[in-house]
GUNU-290747 format. One record per residue: z negated, x negated, y negated of N, C-alpha, C in turn; residue in one letter. Coordinates in steps of 0.05 Angstrom, whole numbers, plus 5000, padded with zeros to 4 digits. Atoms other than C-alpha are relative to their C-alpha. Layout:
# residues N
ZXYZXYZXYA/...
//
This chain:
# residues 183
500450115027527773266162499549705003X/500350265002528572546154498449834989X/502650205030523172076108502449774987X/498150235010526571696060498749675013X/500850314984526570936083498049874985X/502550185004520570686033497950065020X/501449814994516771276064499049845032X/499650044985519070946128498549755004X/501350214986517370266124496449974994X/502549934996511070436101497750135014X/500849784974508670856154499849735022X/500150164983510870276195497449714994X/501650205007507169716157496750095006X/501849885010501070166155498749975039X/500349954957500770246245500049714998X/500550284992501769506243497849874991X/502550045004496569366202497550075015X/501249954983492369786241499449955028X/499350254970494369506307498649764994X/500450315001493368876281496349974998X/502550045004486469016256497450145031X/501649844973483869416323500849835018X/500250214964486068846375499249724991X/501650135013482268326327497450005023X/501550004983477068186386497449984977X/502450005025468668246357499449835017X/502150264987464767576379496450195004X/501149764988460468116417500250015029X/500249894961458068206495502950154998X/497349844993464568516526497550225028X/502449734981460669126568501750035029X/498349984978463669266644501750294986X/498349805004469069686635503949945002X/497550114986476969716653501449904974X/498250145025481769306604502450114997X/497749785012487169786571501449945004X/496550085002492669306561499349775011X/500250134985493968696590498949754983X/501850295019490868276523496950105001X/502349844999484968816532497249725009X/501749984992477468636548499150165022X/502249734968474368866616501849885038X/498550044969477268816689503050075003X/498649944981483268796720500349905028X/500050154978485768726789503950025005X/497050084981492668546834499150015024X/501949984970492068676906503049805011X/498050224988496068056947500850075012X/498949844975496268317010498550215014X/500549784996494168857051496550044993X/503349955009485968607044498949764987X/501750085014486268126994501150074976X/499049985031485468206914499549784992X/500650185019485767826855497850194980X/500949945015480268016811499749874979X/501050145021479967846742498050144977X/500449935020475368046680499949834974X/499550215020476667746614497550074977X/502849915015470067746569500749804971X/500050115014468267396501498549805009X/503050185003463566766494497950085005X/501749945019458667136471498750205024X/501949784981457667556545499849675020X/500650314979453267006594501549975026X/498950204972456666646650499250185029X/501249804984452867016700501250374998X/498649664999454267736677503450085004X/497150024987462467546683499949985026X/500150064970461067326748499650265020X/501149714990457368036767502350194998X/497749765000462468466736501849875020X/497450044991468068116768499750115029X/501049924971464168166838499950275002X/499949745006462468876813503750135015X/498149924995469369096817501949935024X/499750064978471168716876498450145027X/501549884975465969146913501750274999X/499549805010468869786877502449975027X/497450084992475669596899499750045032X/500150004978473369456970498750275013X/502449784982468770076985503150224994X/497749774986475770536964502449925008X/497850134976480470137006497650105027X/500449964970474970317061499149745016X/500750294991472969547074496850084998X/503150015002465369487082498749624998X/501450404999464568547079502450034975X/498150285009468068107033499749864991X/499850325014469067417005500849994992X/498850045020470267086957501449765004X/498150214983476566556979499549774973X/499250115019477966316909498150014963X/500449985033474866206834501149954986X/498150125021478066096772498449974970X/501449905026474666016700503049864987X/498750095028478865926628499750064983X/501049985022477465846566502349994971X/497250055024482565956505498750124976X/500950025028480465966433501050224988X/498649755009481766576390497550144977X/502249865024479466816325498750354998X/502149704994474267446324498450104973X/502049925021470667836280497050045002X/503250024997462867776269498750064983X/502649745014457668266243498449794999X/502250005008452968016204498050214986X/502349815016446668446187498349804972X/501850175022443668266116497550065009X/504049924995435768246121498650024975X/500349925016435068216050499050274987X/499649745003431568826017501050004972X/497649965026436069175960498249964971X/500249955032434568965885499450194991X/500449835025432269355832503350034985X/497250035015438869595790499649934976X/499550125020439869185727499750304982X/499349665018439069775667500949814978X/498550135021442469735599499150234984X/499649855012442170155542502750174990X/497649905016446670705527499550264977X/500349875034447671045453501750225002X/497749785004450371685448499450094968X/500749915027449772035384497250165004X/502449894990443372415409497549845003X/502950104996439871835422500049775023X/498750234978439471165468497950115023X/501850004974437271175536500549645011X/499150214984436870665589501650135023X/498749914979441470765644501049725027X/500050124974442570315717502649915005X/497949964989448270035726501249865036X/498849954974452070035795499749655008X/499850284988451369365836500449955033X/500149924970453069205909498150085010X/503550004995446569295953500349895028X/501750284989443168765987499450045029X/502049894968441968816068502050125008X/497549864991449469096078501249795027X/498550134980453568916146501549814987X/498450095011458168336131501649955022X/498450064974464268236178501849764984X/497950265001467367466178501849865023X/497350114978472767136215497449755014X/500250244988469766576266501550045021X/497650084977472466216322498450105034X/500849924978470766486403501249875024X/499050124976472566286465501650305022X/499849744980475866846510499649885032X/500650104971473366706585501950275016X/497649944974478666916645498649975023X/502150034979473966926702501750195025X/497649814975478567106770497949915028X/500450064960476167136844502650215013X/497949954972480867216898498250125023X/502149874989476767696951501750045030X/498950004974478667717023498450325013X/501649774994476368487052499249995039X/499650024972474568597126497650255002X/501049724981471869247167497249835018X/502950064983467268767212499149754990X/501750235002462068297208499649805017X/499850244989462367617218503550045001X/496750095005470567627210500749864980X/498950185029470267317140498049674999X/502350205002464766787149498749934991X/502450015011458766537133499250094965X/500149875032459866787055501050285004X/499749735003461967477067496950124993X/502449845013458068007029500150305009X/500549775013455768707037501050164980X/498449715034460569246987496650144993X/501549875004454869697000497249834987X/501950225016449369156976500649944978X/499250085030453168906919499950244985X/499049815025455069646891497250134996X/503449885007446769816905498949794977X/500850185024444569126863500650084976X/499149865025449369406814498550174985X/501949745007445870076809497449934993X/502850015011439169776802500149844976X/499050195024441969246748499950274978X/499049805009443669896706498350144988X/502449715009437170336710498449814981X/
//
């Protein structure tokens, strides 16, 4: 059974809309977690060669400088403990910053009004009755402007200690810090 073609492009207009409104980034912490697509929020990686990656996670503004830095390391430990590496370094950094409009929750703090009343006349007899008004202290979601941060390390892996030099780290240290970060 076919849909006639309004049926059609409406269906279509309707997914795009929705698309459009679900990859609308929120000017909101970005939380550790893996990045879906490749405009996503969260981690990805590239592996160069046999023991080094590229790590990147892409966050909002709005998550601190430091916590990008952790995740990214975070997943650079991940990465290295199931390749079987136990050190690594970090060869390379990268930050960037690119502008991009977001959506942002505001909470009202206002408490809700009284409702306006009016009189209404029936044949029986008047009353007062309330009529309907927004209410006061409701979420409000507006467009502002964000920064998307690109935060990459390049990670060099190695089996022994002392092969990467004086900055090699501990997987098993970093992915314990993690764990206590957490509880």
């Amino acid at each position: 059974m076919r849909l006639p073609i309004k049926m059609t492009i409406a269906a279509v207009a309707c997914s795009l809309f929705i698309t459009a409104c679900s990859t609308t980034p929120t000017a909101t912490p970005t939380p550790y977690k893996s990045a879906v697509t490749t405009e996503g929020y969260g981690y990805s990686s590239v592996q160069l060669t046999d023991n080094e990656y590229r790590v990147l996670f892409k966050a909002t503004d709005r998550t601190p400088a430091d916590i990008i830095q952790q995740y990214a390391l975070q997943r650079a430990a991940e990465i290295a403990k199931k390749q079987n590496y136990n050190w690594l370094a970090i060869v390379k950094t990268d930050v960037d910053k690119r502008p991009v409009m977001a959506r942002a929750v505001s909470h009202g703090t206002e408490k809700p009004k009284p409702f306006p009343t009016n009189q209404q006349c029936t044949m029986s007899g008047c009353s007062e009755v309330a009529q309907p008004m927004p209410i006061q202290g409701q979420n409000t979601v507006t467009e502002t402007q964000i920064n998307d941060v690109y935060f990459s390390i390049m990670v060099r892996m190695s089996n022994t200690q002392g092969s990467l030099g004086k900055n090699e780290l501990s997987v098993d240290k970093i992915l314990a810090e993690q764990a206590d970060n957490v509880k």
